[in-house]
BAPA-856105 format. One record per residue: residue number from 1; x, y, z of N, C-alpha, C, CB in turn. Coordinates in steps of 0.02 Angstrom, whole numbers, plus 50000, padded with zeros to 5 digits. Atoms other than C-alpha are relative to their C-alpha. Last residue first. Glycine has a CB too. Example, Ala and Ser with C-alpha at 12.3 -4.5 7.8 and 13.67 -1.06 7.14 Angstrom:
# residues 2
+-----+-------+-------+-------+-------+-------+-------+-------+-------+-------+-------+-------+-------+
| seq |   npx |   npy |   npz |  capx |  capy |  capz |   cpx |   cpy |   cpz |  cbpx |  cbpy |  cbpz |
+-----+-------+-------+-------+-------+-------+-------+-------+-------+-------+-------+-------+-------+
|   2 | 49958 | 49941 | 49997 | 50684 | 49947 | 50357 | 49961 | 50055 | 50037 | 50020 | 50023 | 49929 |
|   1 | 50045 | 49941 | 50000 | 50615 | 49775 | 50390 | 50045 | 50060 | 50000 | 49950 | 50001 | 50062 |
+-----+-------+-------+-------+-------+-------+-------+-------+-------+-------+-------+-------+-------+
# end
This chain:
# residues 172
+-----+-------+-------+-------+-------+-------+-------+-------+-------+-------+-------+-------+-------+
| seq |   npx |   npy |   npz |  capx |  capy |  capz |   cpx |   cpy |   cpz |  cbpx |  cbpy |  cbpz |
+-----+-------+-------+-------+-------+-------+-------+-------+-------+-------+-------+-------+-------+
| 172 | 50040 | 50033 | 49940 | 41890 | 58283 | 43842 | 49934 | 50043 | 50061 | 50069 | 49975 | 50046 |
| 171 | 50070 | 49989 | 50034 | 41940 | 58387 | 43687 | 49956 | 49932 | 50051 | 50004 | 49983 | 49891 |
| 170 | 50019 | 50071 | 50026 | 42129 | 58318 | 43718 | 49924 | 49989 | 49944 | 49987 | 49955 | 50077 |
| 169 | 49969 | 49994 | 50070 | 42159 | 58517 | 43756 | 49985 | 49933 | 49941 | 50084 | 50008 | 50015 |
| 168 | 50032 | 49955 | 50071 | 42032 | 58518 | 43851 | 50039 | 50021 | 49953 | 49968 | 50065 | 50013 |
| 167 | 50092 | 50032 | 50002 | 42078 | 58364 | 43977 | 49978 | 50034 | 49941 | 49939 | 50026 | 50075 |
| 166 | 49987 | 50061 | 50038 | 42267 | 58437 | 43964 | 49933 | 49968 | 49959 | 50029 | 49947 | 50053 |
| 165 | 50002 | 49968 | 50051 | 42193 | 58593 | 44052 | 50013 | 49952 | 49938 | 50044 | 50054 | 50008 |
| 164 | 50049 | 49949 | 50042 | 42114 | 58493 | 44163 | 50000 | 50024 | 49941 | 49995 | 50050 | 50022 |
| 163 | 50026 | 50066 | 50018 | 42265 | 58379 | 44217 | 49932 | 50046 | 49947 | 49973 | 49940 | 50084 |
| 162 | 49987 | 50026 | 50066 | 42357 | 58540 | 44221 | 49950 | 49930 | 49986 | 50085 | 49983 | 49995 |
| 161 | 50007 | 49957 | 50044 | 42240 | 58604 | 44352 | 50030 | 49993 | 49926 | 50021 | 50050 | 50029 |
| 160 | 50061 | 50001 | 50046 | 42227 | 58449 | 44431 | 49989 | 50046 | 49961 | 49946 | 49997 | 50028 |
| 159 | 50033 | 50049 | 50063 | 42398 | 58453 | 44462 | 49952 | 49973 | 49968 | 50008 | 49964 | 49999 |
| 158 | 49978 | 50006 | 50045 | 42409 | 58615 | 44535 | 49998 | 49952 | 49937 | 50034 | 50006 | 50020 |
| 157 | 50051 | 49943 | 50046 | 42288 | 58603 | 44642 | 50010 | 49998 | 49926 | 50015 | 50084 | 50020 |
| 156 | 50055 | 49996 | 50017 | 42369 | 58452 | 44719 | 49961 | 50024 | 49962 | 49987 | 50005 | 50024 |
| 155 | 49986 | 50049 | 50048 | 42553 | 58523 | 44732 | 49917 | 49974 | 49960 | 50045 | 49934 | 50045 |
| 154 | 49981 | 49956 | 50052 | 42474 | 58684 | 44819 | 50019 | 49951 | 49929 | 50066 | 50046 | 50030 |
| 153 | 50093 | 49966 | 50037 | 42369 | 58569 | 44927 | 50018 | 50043 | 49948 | 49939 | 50058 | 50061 |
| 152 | 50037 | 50024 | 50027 | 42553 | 58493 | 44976 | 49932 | 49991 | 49963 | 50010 | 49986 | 50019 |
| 151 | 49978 | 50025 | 50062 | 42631 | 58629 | 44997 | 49970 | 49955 | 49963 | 50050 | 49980 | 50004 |
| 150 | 50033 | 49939 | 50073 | 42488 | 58706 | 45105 | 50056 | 49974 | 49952 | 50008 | 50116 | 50015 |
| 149 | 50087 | 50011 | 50035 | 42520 | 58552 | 45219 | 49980 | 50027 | 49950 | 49944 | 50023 | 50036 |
| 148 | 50000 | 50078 | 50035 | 42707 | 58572 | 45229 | 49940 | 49977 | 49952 | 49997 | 49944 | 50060 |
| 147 | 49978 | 49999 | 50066 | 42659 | 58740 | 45289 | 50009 | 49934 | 49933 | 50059 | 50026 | 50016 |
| 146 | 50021 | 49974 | 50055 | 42579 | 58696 | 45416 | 50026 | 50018 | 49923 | 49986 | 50041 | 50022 |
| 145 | 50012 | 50058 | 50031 | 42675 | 58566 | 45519 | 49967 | 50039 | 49922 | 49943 | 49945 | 50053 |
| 144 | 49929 | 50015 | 50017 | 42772 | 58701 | 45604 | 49971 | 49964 | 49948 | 50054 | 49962 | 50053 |
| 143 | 49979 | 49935 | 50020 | 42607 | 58751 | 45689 | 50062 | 49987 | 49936 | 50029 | 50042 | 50073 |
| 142 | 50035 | 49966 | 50038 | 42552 | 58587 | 45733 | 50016 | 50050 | 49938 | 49974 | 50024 | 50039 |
| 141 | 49958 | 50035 | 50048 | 42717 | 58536 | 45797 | 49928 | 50021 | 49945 | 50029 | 49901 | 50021 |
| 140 | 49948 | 49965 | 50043 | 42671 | 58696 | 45912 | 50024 | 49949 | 49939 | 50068 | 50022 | 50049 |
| 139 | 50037 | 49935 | 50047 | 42487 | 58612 | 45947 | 50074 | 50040 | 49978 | 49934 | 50065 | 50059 |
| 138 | 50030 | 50011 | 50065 | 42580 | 58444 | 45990 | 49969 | 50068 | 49954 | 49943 | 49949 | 50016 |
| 137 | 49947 | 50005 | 50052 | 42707 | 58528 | 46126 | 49960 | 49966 | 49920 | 50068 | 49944 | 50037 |
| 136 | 49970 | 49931 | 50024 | 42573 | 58613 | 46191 | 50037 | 49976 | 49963 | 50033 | 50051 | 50046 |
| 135 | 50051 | 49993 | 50029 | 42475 | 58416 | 46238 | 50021 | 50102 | 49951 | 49928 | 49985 | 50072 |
| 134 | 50017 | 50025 | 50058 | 42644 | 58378 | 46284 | 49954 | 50002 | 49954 | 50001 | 49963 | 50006 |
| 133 | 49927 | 49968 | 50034 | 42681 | 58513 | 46416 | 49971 | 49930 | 49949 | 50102 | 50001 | 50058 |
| 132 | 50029 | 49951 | 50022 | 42495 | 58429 | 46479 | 50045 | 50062 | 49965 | 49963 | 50018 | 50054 |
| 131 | 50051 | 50012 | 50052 | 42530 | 58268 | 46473 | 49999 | 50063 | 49983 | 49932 | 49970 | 50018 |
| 130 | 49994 | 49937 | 50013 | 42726 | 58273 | 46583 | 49920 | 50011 | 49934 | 50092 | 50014 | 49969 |
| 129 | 50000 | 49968 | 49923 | 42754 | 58114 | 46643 | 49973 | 50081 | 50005 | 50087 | 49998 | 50031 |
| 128 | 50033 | 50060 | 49958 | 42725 | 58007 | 46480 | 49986 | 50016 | 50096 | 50065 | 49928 | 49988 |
| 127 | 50065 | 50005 | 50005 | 42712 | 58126 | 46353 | 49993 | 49947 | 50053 | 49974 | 49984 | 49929 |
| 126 | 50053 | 49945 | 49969 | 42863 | 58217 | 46430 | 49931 | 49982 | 49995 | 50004 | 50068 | 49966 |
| 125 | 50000 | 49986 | 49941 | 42952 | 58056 | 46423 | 49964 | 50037 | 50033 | 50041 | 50014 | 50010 |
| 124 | 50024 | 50031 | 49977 | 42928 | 58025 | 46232 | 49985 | 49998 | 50092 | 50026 | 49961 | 49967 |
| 123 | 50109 | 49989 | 50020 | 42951 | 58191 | 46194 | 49980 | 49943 | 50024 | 49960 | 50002 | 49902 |
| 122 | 50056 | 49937 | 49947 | 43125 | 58187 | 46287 | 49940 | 49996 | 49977 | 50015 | 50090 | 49995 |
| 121 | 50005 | 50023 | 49944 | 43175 | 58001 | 46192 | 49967 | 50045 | 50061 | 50060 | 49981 | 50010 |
| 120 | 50045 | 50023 | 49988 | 43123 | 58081 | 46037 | 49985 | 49971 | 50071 | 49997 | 49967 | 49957 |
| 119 | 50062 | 49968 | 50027 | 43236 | 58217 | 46052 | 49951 | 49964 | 50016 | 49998 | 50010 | 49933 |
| 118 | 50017 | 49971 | 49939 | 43389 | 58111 | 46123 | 49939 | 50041 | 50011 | 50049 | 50036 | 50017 |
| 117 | 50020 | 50050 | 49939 | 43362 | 58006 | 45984 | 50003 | 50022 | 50053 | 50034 | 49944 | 50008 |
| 116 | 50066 | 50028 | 50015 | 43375 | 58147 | 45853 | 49971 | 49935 | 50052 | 50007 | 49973 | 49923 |
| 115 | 50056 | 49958 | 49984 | 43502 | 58220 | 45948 | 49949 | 49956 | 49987 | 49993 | 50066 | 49962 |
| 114 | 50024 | 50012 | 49920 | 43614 | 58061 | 45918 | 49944 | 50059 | 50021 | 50074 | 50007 | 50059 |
| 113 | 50031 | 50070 | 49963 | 43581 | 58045 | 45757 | 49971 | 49996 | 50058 | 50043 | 49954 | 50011 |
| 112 | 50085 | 49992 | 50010 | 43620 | 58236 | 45716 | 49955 | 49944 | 50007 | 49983 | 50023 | 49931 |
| 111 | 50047 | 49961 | 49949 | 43791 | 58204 | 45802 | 49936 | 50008 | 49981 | 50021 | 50066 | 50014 |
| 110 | 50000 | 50022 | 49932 | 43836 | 58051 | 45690 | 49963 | 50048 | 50078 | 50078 | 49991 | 50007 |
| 109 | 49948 | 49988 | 49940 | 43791 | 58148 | 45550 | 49974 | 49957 | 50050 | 50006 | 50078 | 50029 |
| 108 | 49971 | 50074 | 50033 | 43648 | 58086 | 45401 | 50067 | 50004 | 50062 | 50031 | 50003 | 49889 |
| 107 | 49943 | 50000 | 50033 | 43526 | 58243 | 45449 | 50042 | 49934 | 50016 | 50034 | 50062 | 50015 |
| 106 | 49930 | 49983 | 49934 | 43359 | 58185 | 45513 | 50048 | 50015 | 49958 | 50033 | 49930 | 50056 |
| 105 | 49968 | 50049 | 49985 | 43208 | 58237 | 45405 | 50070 | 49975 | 50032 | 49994 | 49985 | 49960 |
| 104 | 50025 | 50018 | 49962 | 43082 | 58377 | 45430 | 50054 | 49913 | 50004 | 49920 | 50011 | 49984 |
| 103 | 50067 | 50038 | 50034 | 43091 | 58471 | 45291 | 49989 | 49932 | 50047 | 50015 | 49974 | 49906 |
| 102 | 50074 | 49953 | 49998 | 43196 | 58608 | 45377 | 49945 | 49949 | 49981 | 49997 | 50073 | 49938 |
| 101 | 50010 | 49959 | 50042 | 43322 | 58485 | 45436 | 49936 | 50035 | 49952 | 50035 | 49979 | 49974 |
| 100 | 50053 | 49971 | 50044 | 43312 | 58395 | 45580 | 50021 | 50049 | 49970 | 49944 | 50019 | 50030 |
|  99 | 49992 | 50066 | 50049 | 43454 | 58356 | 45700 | 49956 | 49992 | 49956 | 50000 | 49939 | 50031 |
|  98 | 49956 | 49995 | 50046 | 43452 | 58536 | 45764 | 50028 | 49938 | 49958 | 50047 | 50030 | 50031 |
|  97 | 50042 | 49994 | 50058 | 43308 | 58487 | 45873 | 50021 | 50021 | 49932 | 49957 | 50040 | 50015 |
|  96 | 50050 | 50045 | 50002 | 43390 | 58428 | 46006 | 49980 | 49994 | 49935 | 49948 | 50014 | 50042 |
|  95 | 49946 | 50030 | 50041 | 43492 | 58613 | 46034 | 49995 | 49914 | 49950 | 50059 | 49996 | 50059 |
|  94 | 49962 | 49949 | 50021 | 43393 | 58737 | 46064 | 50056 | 49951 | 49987 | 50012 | 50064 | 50050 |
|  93 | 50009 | 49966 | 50041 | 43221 | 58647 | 46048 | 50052 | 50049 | 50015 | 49937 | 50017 | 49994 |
|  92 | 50063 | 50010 | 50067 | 43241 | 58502 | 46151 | 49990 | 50041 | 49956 | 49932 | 49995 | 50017 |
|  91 | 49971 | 50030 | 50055 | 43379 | 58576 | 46256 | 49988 | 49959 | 49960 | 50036 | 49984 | 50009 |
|  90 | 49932 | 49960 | 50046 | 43256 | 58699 | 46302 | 50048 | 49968 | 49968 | 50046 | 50040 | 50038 |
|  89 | 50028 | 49977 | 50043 | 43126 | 58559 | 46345 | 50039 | 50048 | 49952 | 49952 | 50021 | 50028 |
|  88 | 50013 | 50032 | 50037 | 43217 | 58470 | 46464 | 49975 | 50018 | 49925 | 49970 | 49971 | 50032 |
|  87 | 49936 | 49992 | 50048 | 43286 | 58636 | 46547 | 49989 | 49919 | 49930 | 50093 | 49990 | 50069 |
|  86 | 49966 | 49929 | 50047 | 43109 | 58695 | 46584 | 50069 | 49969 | 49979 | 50016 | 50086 | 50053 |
|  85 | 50044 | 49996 | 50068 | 43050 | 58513 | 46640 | 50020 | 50057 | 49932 | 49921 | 50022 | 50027 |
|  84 | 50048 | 49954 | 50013 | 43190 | 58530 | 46773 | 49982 | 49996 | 49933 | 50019 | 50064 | 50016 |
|  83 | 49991 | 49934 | 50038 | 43294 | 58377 | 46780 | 49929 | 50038 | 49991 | 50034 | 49985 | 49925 |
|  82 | 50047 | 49957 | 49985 | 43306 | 58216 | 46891 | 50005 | 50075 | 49957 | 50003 | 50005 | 50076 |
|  81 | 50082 | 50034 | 50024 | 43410 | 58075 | 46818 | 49942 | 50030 | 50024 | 49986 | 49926 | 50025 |
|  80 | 49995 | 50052 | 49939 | 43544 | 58226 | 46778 | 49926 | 49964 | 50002 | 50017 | 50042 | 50080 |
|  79 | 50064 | 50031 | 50009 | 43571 | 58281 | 46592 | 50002 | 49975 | 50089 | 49996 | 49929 | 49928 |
|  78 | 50042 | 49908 | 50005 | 43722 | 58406 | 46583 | 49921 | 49944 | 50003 | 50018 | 50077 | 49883 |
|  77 | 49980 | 49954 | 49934 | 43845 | 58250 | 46622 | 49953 | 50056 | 50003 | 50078 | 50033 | 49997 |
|  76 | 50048 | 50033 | 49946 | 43771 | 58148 | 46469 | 50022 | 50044 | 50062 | 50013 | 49908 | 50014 |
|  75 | 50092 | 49988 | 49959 | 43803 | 58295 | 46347 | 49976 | 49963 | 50064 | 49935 | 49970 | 49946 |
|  74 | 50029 | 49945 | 50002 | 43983 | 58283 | 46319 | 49951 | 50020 | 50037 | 49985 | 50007 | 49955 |
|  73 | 49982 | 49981 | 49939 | 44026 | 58103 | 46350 | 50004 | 50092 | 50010 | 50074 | 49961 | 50010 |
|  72 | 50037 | 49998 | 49962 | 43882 | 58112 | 46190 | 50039 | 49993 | 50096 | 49952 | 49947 | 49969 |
|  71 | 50056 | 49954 | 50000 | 43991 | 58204 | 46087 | 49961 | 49982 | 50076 | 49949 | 49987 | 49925 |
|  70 | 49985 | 49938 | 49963 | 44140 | 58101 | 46121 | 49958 | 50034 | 50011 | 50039 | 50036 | 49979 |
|  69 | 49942 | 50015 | 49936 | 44061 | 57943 | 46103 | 50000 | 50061 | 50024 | 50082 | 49974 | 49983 |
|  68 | 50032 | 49951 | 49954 | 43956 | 57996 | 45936 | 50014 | 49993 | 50072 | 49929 | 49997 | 49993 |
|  67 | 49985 | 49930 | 50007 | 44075 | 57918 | 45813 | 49958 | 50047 | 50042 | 49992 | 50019 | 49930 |
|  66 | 49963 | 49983 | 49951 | 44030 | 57744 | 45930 | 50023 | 50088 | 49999 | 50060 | 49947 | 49996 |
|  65 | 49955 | 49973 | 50034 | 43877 | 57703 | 45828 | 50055 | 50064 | 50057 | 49954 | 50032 | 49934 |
|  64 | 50023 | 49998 | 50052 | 43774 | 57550 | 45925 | 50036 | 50053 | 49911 | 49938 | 50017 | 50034 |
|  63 | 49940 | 50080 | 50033 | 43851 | 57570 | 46061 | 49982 | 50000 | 49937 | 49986 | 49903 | 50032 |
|  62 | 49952 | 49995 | 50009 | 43803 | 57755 | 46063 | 50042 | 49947 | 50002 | 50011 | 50037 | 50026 |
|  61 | 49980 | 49973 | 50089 | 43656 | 57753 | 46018 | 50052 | 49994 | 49987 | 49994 | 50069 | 49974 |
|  60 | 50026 | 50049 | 50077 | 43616 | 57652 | 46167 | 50017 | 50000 | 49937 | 49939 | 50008 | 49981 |
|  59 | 49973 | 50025 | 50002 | 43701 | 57790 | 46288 | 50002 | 49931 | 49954 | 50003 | 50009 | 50046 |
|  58 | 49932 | 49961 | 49998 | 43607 | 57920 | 46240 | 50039 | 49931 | 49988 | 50021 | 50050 | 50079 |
|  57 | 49983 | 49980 | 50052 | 43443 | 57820 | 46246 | 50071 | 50024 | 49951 | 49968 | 50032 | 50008 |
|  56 | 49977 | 50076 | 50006 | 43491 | 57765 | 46424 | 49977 | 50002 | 49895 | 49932 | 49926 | 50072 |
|  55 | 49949 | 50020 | 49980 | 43486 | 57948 | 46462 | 50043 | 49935 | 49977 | 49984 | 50001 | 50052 |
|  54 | 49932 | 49970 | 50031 | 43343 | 58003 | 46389 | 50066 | 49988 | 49987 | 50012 | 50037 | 50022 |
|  53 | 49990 | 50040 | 50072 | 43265 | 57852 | 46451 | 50023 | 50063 | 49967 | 49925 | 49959 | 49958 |
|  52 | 49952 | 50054 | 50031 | 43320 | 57882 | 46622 | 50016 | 49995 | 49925 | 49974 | 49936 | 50015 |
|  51 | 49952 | 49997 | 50052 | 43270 | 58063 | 46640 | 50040 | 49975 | 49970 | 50022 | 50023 | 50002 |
|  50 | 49958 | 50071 | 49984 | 43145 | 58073 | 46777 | 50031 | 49991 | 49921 | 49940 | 49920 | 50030 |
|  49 | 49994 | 50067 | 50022 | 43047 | 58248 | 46762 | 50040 | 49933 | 49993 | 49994 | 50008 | 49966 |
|  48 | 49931 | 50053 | 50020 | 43069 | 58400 | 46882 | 49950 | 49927 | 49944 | 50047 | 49952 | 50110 |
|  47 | 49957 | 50019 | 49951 | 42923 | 58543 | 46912 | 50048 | 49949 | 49950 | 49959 | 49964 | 50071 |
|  46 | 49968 | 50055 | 50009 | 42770 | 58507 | 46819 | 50058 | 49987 | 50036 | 50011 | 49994 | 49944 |
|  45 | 50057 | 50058 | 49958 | 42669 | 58631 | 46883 | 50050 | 49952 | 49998 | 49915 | 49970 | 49958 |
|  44 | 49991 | 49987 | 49909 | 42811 | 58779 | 46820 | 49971 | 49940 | 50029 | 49953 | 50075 | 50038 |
|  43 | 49935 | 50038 | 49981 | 42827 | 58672 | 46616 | 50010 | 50025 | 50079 | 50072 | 50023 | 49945 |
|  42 | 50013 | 50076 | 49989 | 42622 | 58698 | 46620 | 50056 | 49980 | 50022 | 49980 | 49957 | 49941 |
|  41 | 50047 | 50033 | 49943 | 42628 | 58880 | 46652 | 49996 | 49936 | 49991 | 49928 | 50023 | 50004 |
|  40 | 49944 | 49982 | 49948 | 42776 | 58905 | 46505 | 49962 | 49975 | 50079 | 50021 | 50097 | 49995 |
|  39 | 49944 | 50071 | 49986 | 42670 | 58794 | 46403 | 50047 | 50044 | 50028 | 50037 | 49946 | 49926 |
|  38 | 50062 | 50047 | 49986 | 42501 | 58922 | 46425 | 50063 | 49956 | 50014 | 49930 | 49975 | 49935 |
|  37 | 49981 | 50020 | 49941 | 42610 | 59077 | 46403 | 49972 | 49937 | 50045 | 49993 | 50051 | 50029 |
|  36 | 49942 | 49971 | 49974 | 42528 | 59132 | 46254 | 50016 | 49998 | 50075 | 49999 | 50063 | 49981 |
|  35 | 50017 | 49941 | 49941 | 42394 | 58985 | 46204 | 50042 | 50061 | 50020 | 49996 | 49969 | 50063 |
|  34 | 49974 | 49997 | 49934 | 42445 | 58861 | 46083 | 49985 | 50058 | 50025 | 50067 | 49991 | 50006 |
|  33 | 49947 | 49950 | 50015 | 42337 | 58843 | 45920 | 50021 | 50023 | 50069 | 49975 | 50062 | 49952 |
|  32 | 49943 | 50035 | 50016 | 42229 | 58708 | 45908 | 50041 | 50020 | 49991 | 50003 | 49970 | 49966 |
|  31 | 50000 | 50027 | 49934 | 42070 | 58822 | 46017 | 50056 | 49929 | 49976 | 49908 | 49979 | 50031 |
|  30 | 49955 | 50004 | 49946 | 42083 | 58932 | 45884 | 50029 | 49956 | 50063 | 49986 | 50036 | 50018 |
|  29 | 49959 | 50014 | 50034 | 41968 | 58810 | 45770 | 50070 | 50050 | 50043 | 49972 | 50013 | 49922 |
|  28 | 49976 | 50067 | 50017 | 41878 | 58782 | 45901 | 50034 | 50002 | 49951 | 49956 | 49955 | 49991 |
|  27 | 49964 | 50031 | 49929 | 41845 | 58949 | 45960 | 50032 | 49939 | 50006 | 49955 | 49992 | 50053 |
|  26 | 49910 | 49952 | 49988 | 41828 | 59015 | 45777 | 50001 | 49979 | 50065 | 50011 | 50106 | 49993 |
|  25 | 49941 | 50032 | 50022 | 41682 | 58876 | 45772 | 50073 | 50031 | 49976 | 49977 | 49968 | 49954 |
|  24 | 49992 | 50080 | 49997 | 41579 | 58922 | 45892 | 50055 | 49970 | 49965 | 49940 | 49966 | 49973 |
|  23 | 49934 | 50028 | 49939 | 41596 | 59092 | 45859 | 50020 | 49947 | 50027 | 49998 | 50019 | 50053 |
|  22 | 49956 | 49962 | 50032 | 41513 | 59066 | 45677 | 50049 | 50009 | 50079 | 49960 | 50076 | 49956 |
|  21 | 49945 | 50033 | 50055 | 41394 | 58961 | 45737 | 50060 | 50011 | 50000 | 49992 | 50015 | 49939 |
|  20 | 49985 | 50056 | 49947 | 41321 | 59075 | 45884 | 50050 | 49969 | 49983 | 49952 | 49951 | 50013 |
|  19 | 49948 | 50038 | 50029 | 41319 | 59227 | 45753 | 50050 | 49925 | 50038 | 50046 | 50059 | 49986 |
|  18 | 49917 | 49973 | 50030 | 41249 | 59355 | 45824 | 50038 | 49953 | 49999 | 50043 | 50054 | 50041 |
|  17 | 50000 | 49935 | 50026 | 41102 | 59253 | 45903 | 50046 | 50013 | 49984 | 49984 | 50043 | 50030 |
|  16 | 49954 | 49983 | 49935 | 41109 | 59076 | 46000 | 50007 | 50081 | 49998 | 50085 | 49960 | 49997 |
|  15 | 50053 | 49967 | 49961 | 40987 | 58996 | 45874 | 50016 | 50073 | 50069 | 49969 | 49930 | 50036 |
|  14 | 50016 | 49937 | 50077 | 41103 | 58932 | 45749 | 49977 | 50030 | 50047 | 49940 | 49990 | 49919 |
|  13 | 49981 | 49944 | 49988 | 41199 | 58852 | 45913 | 49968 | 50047 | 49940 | 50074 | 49997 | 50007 |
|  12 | 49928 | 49993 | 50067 | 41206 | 58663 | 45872 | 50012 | 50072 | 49993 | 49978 | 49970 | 49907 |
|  11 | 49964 | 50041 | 50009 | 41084 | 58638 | 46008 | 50083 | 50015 | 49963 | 49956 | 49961 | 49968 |
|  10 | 49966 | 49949 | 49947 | 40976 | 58793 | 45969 | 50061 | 49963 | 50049 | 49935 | 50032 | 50055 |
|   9 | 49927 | 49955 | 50044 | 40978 | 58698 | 45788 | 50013 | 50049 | 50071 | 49972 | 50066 | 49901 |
|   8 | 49921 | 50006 | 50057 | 40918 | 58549 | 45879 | 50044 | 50056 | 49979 | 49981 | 49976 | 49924 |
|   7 | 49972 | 50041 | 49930 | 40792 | 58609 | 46006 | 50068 | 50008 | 49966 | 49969 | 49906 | 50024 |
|   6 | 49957 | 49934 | 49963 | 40724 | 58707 | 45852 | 50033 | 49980 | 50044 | 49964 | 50057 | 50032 |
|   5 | 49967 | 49987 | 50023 | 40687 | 58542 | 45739 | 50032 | 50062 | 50047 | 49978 | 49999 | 49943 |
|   4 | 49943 | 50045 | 50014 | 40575 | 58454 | 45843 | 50064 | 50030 | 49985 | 49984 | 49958 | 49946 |
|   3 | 50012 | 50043 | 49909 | 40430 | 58598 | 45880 | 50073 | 49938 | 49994 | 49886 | 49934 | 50010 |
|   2 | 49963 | 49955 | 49956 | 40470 | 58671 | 45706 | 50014 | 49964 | 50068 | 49959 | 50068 | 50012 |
|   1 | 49935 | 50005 | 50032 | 40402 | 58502 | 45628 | 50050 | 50050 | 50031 | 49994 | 50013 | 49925 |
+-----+-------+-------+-------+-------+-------+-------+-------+-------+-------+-------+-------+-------+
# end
C-alpha cells in the first residue's frame, strides 16, 4: 500500500520536505500577480504594433455618434498605423481608461464612449499581436478586479448571516 501511495504524494510534493506543499502553492498562487518590471520587458520585445482597428474603431464611433467628431479629430492624429507598444498602452491607462468609472461601468458622455472603444479596440490588438503584454495586462485587471470580489463575499456572508439569525429567531 505504501509502495503505491508514496510515488504519488512525492508527486504532489508532501514528500519534498519543509513544506513542499505549502511552497508549491504560494508560487502558484503568486504566480497571478504581475511580476515587477515583467510588462515593461514585454512592451521593449514587442517594439511597434499595427493600429488599424484602433483607428477604424475611432472613426466608427464616430459615425455612428457625431458629438465625439471634434474629440476624436483630436486623438486620431496622435495614433499612427504603426505605434510603439509603450505609447499604446499609456494612452490605455492615462487617458483610455478614464471612460470607466470606479465600478467598472462606462460613463454615459460622448467622450467616455469613445475611449471606451478606443480601449477595447487597444486590448483587443495587443491580445492579438502583442500575447505576452496581454497575458500582464490580465493579471493587473486581476488586481483591480479584487476588491469587487471581496464585496461580493462580504454581501454573501452577510446574507446568510441574517438569513441565520432570522432562521433562530423563527425557531428554525
Amino acid at each position: 500500500m505504501f509502495g503505491i501511495a508514496a510515488p504519488a504524494a512525492a508527486e504532489i510534493g508532501l514528500l519534498k520536505g519543509g513544506g513542499g506543499l505549502i511552497k508549491g502553492g504560494i508560487s502558484k498562487v503568486l504566480s497571478i500577480f504581475p511580476k515587477k518590471g515583467a510588462m515593461q520587458t514585454a512592451i521593449k520585445t514587442v517594439g511597434e504594433l499595427k493600429t488599424e482597428r484602433i483607428i477604424e474603431a475611432g472613426t466608427n464611433y464616430v459615425k455612428h455618434n457625431p458629438l465625439a467628431k471634434e474629440l476624436w479629430g483630436i486623438i486620431k492624429p496622435t495614433i499612427e498605423k504603426k505605434t510603439q507598444a509603450s505609447d499604446v498602452v499609456a494612452k490605455m491607462f492615462d487617458v483610455w481608461k478614464g471612460a470607466y468609472s470606479k465600478t467598472g461601468d462606462v460613463r454615459t458622455t460622448a467622450e467616455a464612449q469613445l475611449y471606451s472603444k478606443l480601449y477595447g479596440a487597444a486590448r483587443q490588438t495587443i491580445k492579438d499581436q502583442a500575447p505576452e503584454i496581454s497575458k500582464h495586462l490580465d493579471k493587473l485587471r486581476f488586481l483591480h478586479e479584487i476588491p469587487e470580489k471581496v464585496k461580493i463575499a462580504q454581501k454573501g456572508t452577510w446574507m446568510a448571516l441574517k438569513a441565520t439569525a432570522i432562521g433562530k429567531m423563527l425557531g428554525l
